[in-house]
Steps between C-alpha positions, in 0.01 A plus 500: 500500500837477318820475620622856500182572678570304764898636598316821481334405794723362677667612789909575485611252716215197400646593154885503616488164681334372254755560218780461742368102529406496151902594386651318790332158364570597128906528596498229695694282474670758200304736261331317209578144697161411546322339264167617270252345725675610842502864341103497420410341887747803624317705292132377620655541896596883411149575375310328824727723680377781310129384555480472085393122600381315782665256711281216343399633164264309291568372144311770346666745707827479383315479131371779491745691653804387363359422206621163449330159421314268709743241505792758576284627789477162634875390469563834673303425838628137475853593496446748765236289734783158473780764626253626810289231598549207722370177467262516826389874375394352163285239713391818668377608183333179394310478788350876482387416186351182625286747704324608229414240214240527220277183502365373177262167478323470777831469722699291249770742393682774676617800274823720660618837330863481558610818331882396641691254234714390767238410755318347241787243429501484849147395522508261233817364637304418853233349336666291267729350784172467725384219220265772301472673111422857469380675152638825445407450084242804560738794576839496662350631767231304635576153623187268494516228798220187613365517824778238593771691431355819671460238785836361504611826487369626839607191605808563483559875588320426820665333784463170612461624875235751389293252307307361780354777635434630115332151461289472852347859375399441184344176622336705742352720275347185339800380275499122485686293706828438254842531474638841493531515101142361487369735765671768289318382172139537661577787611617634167221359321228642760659849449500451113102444524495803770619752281462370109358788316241476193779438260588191730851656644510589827628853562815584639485703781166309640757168474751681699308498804498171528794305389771836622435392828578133451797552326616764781419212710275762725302307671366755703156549386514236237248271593210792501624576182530194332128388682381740249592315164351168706139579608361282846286294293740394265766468766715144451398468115809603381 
């Protein structure tokens, strides 16, 4: 749908507050003040107003609809995400995305689609401080991790006062008896065998089940669901 499509649509006063915002930030602080790259995020605000985008467009979104390059597209949404978004709602971000990781070799490597440049950097920046090396050589998009990263990771986003409980149910479910990173890492590797498809990744949503509720640190439920990945005779093997 273009553009003009879209005003068409809209109604009077979605299409008056939106250009009453839009002009407001263009003349302030004076008219022609702001700079090139201020203009073009005031620009991209007026046309989520307008529905023309959404609040958290993809990279090929704003592609093919504003017809501009890849690279543009992404400086766009990393300009606009580092204006918007707080430190703890990037880790927000980071840890949704933890929810729902593509395994590759047999449990080995952890593959995230992080369609966000800035919570990408983000990501990377976490690991690296956490002691870890991610590969993002494949795409700008897709961060490849090792199971110790992915590890460290939920590590760290959950709480140290939730940890025990997260711990005594996943040894319950027949996770060996470990610290809470190596409790973690059977777990992960258990749920990489669960679910590993004939290609040898596991797939995502299947994955999900699993390792969203650890990360939520929902323990409710989590031992039957984890006793799944860790049948009774094999209980204790690790």
């Amino acid at each position: 749908m273009e553009i003009k499509e879209k005003l068409d649509e809209l109604e009077h006063d979605a299409l008056k507050n939106a250009a009453e915002e839009f002009l407001v930030g263009f003349c302030t602080p004076a008219f022609g003040a702001l700079p090139k790259a201020e203009i073009e995020l005031n620009v991209m605000r007026f046309l989520e107003k307008v529905g023309f985008i959404t609040s958290e467009p993809e990279v090929y979104d704003l592609v093919s609809k504003l017809k501009i390059t890849r690279t543009k597209a992404r400086n766009l949404i990393y300009e606009r995400e580092l204006r918007r978004l707080s430190p703890e709602q990037l880790d927000d971000r980071v840890k949704f995305l933890l929810k729902r990781p593509l395994i590759q070799k047999s449990g080995d490597l952890f593959i995230l689609e992080v369609e966000n440049p800035l919570v990408s950097d983000h990501l990377r920046s976490r690991v690296k401080k956490l002691g870890y090396v991610s590969d993002g050589s494949f795409s700008p998009s897709i961060v490849k991790l090792p199971l110790d990263a992915i590890v460290a990771l939920i590590d760290f986003y959950i709480d140290d006062s939730q940890q025990g409980n997260i711990k005594s149910a996943l040894i319950a479910a027949g996770a060996p008896d470990d610290s809470f990173r190596g409790v973690i890492k059977s777990v992960l590797k258990r749920v990489a065998a669960r679910v590993a498809s004939e290609s040898g990744e596991a797939l995502i949503d299947k994955a999900s089940e699993y390792i969203g509720p650890i990360v939520d640190a929902a323990t409710e439920g989590l031992t039957e669901k984890i006793a799944e990945i860790f049948p009774q005779d094999e209980r204790g093997e690790g």
